[in-house]
N, C-alpha and C positions, 0 to 999 in steps of 0.2 A: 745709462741709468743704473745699469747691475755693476756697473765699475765704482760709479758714485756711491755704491749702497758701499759695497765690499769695504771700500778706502774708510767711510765713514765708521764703519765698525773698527777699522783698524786703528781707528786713532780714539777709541775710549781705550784707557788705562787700565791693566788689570792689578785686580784685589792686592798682591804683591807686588808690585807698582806703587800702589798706593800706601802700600804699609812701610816703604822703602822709603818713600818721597824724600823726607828729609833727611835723608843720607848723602853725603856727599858724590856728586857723580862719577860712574866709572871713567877711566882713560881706556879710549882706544890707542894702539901703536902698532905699527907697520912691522910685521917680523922681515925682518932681513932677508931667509929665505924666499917669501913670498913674496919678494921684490926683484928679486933674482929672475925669477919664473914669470916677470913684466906685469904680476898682479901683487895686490898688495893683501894678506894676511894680516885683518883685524885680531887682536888679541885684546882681551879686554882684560883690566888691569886695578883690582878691587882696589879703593880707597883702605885708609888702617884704619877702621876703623868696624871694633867689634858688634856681630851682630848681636841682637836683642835677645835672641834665645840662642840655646844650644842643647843637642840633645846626645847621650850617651848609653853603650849597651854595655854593660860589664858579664862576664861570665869567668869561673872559676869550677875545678874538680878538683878534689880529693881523693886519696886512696882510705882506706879503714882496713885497721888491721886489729888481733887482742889489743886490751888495753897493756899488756904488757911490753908488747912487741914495739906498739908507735911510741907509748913514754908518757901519753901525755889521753886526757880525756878528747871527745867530741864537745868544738865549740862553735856553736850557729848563730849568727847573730847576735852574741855577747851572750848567749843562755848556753848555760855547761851541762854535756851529758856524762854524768860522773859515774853512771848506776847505784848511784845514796836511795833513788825512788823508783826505780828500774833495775831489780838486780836481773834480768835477762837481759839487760844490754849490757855485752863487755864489752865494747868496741872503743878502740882512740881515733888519732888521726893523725897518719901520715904527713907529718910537714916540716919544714923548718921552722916557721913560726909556730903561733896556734893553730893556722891551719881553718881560722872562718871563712867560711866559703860564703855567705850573707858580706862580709866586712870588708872582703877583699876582691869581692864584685863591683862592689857600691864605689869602691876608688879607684877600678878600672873603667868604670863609666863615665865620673869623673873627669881621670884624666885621658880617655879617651875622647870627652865632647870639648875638652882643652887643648886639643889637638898636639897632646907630649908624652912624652915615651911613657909605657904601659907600668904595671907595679910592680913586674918581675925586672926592667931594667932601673925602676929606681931602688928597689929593694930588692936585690939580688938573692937566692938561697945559698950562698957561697958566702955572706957576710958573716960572720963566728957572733958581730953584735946582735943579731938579729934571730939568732937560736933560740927559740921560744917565745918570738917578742908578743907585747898584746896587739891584735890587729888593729885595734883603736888607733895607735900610733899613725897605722898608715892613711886611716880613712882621714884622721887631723891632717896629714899633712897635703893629702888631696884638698881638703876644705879650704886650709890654709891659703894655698894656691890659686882653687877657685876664686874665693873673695879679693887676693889680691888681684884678679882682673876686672874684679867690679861687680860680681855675680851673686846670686843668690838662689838658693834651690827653691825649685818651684815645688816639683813631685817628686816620689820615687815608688816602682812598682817593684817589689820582690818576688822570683820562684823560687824556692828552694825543692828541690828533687832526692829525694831519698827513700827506699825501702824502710829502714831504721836510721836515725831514731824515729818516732811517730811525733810530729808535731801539731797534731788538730788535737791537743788533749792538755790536759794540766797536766803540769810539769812545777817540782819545787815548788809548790804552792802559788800559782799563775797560771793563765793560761799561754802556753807558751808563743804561738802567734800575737796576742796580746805584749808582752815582754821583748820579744824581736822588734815590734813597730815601737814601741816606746824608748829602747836605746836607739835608735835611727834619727828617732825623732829627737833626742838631745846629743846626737852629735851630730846632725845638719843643721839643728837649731831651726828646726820648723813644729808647725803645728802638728797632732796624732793627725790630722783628717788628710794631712799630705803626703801619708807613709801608707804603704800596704804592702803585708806580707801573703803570700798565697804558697800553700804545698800540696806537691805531688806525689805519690810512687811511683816507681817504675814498673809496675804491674810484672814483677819478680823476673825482668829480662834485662840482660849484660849485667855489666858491673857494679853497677847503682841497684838494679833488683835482686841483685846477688849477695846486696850487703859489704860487696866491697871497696864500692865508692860511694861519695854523695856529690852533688851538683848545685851550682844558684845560679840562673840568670838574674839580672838586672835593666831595665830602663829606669832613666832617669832624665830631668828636663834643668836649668838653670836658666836663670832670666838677669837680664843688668836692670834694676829698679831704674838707674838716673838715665836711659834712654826709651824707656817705657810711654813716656807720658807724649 
């Protein structure tokens, strides 16, 4: 009777199972080792065909140095800290490019839930074109990528981590969190309510509370619309 039970629970399907169903079935195959050894080693052998979500983390740091020394101002998520409305903040950012750390999270998430090589091997800091580029460049050609697999963003969750500059405040007449979700939100080409930016300090410990780095993680989710339904 308790065998009958067991079996019987085992053959309802579970919840992913069920979200699967119409996917092509896996192939089992016999690894050759495992045949050797007079048993046979199932290896399960996914169809090509891409799942319905995928999900990515991006993270990125900087170093911050005078605005003299790096070259170039603090750029976060497409918003410039130039000190025009901030003259206590002289700080640049150490980078080859511009050096957003918001911009160039978002296209290691990206092309991390794309399963291809990370932003620093498609965009190298050894490339002479790429000295100063705008990060936009790269998060386009993550996008680019994305869609050509059939994708389209669903969410994306921002941290950005720094001592300075202070981002819970206006900034050049915005609110600056405000302005960060809004360029995100027209270069993934989704709605504000799918975008969110959040900041931290580093409660003035290491590098980041020390003023001489900043940090952003990143999640983010991508969905194939034409296998959804």
């Amino acid at each position: 009777m308790l065998k009958a039970l067991l079996l019987g629970c085992l053959a309802v399907p579970s919840a992913s199972a069920r979200l699967t169903a119409h996917r092509a079935p896996a192939i089992l195959s016999a690894s050759p080792a495992g045949l050797r050894g007079g048993r046979a080693c199932a290896t399960v052998v996914e169809p090509s065909v891409e799942p319905l979500l995928r999900i990515g983390h991006g993270y990125d740091i900087h170093r911050m140095a005078s605005r003299e020394e790096a070259g170039q101002p603090v750029i976060i998520g497409g918003v410039k800290f130039d000190g025009s409305d901030a003259p206590d903040f002289n700080l640049g950012c150490v980078a080859h490019s511009d050096g957003d750390v918001v911009y160039h999270s978002v296209t290691d998430a990206i092309l991390g839930a794309l399963s291809m090589p990370d932003i620093g091997q498609l965009f190298p800091d050894n490339d002479p074109r790429l000295k100063g580029a705008d990060s936009e460049v790269f998060m386009e050609e993550a996008y680019e990528r994305m869609v050509g697999r059939g994708y389209r963003v669903g969410n994306v969750d921002v941290t950005v981590i720094c001592q300075k500059p202070r981002i819970n405040v206006e900034h050049a007449g915005g609110q600056v969190k405000a302005r960060m979700s809004a360029n995100l939100a027209r270069l993934l080409r989704v709605p504000l309510g799918r975008v969110n930016v959040k900041a931290r300090t580093h409660e003035l410990v290491d590098s980041v509370g020390e003023c001489r780095a900043l940090e952003c993680h990143v999640v983010l989710h991508f969905y194939n619309p034409c296998n959804s339904k």
